[in-house]
N, C-alpha and C positions, 0 to 999 in steps of 0.2 A: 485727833488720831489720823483722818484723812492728810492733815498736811503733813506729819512725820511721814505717813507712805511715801506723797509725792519726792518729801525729801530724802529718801531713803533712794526711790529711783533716779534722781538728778544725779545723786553720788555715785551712784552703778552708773550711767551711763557717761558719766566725764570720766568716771575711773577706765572703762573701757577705750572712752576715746584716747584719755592720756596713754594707756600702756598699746593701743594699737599705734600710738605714735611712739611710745618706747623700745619697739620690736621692731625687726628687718632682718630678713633670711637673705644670705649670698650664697650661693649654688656654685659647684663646682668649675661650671663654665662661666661664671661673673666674678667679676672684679667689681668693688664699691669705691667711690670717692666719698669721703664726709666731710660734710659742708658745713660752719657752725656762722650763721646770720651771712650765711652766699661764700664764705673764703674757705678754699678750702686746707682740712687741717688736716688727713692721714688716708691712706688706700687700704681696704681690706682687701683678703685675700690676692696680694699683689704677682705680677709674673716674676718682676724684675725688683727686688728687696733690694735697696743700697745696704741695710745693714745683714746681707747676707742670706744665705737659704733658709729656711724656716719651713714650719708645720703646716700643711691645709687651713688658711680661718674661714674656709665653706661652714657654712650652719645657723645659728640664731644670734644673732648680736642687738645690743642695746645702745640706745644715744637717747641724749636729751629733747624731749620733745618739746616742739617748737620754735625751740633751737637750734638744733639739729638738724638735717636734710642730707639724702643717700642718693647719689645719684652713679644707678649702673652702668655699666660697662661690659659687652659680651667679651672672652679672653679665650675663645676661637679664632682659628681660622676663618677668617669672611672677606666672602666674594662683594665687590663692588660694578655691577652689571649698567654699563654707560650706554645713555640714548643711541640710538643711530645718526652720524653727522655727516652732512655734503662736506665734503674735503676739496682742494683744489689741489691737484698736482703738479709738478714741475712742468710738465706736456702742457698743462693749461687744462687738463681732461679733470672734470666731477666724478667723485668716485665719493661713494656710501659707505661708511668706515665703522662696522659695530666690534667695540672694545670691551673686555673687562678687564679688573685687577683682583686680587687677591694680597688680604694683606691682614697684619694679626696687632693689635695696642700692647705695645710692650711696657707704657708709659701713661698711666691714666690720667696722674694730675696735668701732665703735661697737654695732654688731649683737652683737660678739660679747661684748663689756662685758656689755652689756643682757641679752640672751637666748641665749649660749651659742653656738649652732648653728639650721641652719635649722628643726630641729624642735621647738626652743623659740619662734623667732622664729611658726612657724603655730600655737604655742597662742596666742601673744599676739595674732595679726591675729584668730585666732578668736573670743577677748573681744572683742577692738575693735570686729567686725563686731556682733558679737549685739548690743552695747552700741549701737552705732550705727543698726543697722536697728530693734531695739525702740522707743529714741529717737524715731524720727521716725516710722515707722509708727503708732504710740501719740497719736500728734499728728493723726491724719487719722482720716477715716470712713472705712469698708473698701468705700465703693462711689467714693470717688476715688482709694484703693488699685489697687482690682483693675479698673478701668475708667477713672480721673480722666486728670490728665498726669502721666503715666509718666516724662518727662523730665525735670521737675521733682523729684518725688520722687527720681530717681536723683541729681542735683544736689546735690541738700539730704542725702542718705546718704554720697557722695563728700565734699563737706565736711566733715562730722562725722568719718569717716574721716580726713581727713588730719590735722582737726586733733587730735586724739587722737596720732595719731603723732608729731606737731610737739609735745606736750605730754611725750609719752612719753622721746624723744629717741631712736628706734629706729636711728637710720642710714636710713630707708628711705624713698625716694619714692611717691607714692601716683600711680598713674596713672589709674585709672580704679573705679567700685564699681558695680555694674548689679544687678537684680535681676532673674534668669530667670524664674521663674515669683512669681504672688500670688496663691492660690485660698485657696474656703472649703473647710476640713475637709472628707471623704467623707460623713462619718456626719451634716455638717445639710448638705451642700451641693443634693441632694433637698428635703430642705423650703423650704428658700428658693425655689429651681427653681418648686416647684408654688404656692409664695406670689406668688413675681413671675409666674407665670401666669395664676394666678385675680385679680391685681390689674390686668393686660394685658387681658383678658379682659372685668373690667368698667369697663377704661377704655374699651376697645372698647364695648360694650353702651351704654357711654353715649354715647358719640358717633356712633354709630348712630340712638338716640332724635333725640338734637337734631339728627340730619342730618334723621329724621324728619319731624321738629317744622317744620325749616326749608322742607322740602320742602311739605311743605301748605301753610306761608305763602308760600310762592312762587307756588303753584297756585293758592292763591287769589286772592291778589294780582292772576297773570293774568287770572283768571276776571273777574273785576271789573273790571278795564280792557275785557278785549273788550267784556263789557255795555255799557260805557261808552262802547267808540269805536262799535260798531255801534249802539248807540241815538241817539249823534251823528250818525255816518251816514245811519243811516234821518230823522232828522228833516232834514239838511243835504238830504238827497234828495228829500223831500217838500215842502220848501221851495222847491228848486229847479224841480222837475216844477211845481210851482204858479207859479211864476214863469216858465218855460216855457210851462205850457196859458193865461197871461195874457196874456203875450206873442203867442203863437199867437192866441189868439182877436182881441187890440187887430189885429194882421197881418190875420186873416180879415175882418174886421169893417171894416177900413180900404179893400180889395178889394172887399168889397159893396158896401161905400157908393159905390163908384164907378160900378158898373154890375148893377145889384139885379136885372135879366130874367137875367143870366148866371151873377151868383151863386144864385140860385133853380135853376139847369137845371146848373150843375154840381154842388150838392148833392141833385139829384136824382139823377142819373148815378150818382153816388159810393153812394146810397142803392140804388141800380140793382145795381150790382156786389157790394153787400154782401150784398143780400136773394137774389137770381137766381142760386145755384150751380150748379154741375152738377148733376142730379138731385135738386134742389130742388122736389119741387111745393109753387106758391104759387096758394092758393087766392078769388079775392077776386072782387066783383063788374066789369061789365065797366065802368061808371061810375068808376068807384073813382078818385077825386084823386090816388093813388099812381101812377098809368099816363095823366095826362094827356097827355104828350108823347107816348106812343102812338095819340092820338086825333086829331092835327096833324098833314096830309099837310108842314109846313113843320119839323116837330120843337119847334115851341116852343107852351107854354102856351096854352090854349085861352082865348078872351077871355072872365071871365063873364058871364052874363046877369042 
């Protein structure tokens, strides 16, 4: 009786092992390769069907056990995130170069032809990148590296990437290759630092000078105009004033001439008011030709004798 139990449970426990070797869930995001003694014979749920679009086969599938063998395949979008590498640049300048890719298996038998499994497939994006980003970093100076167009350079790395895999025949589409960071080394990124400083420094210094320079020439410059407009000035003015007191005196002189007792006793007057201030003492004889209209009970010039 006790050996029928035991035998009863050897039977449960092989039946378990065979049907957990008969069973295999593919989930909406996996692709299956099935493998029958290592070669493989069909793709479940595939991206890319040669015989045409088809239904979801996400869910429970069966294969011969022991026979048989499933090996997944994620059929997202995946990032492929590359060490950090000293690069050398066309300068001759080390620069730190961290890369990724992004890329999706459109091709799983082919993937698995080539490279196994996913973990063979990231040694080989690994060469691919290095190969790729050395490539064309190697081709630039490391100040349009690390400062130039970023864009460009990403471009020019994405292509070589893909074409590399399009050579290679990976199964795999290349979507995108970016480069996170591009710095110099720790250990010279300081010296550079205080070299583009001290060269900032006496670009500054120098443009300073010829601001300098320029500024005196400017001031000078003015200084020499005003000279020049106030010395025109002063003679435009002098000229004037003389053309003025010529004017004026032809005026005056044209007035005399008309009535020469009137003009004589208003240039008196006027001599009057200039000479006679308040608190003016003027000391003269009483004769005196200055004060003859003083000596006329009628205010005009005394007749001589």
């Amino acid at each position: 009786m006790r050996m029928i139990i035991y035998l009863i449970i050897a039977l449960v426990v092989v039946g378990v092992i065979v049907l957990m070797n008969s069973l295999y869930v593919v989930t909406e995001r996996q692709q299956a390769v099935v493998l029958r003694f290592g070669e493989p014979v069909g793709v479940v749920n595939a991206i890319v069907d040669p015989q045409g679009p088809r239904p979801s086969e996400a869910g429970l599938h069966f294969r011969t056990p022991f026979v048989t063998t499933v090996t997944m395949f994620d059929k997202r979008n995946l990032e492929f995130d590359t060490s950090p590498a000293e690069i050398l640049a066309s300068d001759q300048e080390r620069i730190v170069v961290d890369a990724f890719l992004r890329y999706r298996v459109v091709n799983r038998l082919r993937v698995f032809q080539t490279v196994r499994d996913e973990r063979g497939l990231r040694q080989r994006l690994q060469a691919i990148m290095d190969d790729s980003v050395r490539g064309v970093v190697a081709s630039l100076p490391s100040n349009e590296v690390i400062s130039g167009q970023r864009a460009e350079l990403m471009e020019r790395i994405r292509v070589a990437v893909e074409t590399q895999a399009l050579n290679q025949d990976l199964g795999i589409e290349v979507i995108d290759a970016r480069i996170k960071r591009a710095d110099l080394p720790q250990q010279i990124a300081n010296q550079v630092f205080e070299r583009m400083r001290a060269e900032r420094q006496q670009e500054a210094a120098q443009i300073r000078a010829e601001g300098e320079q320029r500024s005196r020439e400017v001031r000078a410059d003015a200084d020499r105009q005003v000279e020049v407009i106030l010395a025109n000035a002063r003679a435009d003015s002098e000229r004037i004033r003389g053309e003025g007191d010529g004017e004026r005196n032809r005026i005056f002189a044209a007035a005399y001439g008309q009535d020469a007792e009137f003009a004589d006793f208003y240039r008196t007057m006027i001599a009057y008011d200039t000479a006679m201030r308040a608190g003016t003492p003027i000391v003269v004889p009483a004769d005196s030709e200055f004060f003859r209209y003083f000596r006329s009970e009628r205010g005009s010039a005394p007749t001589p004798r």
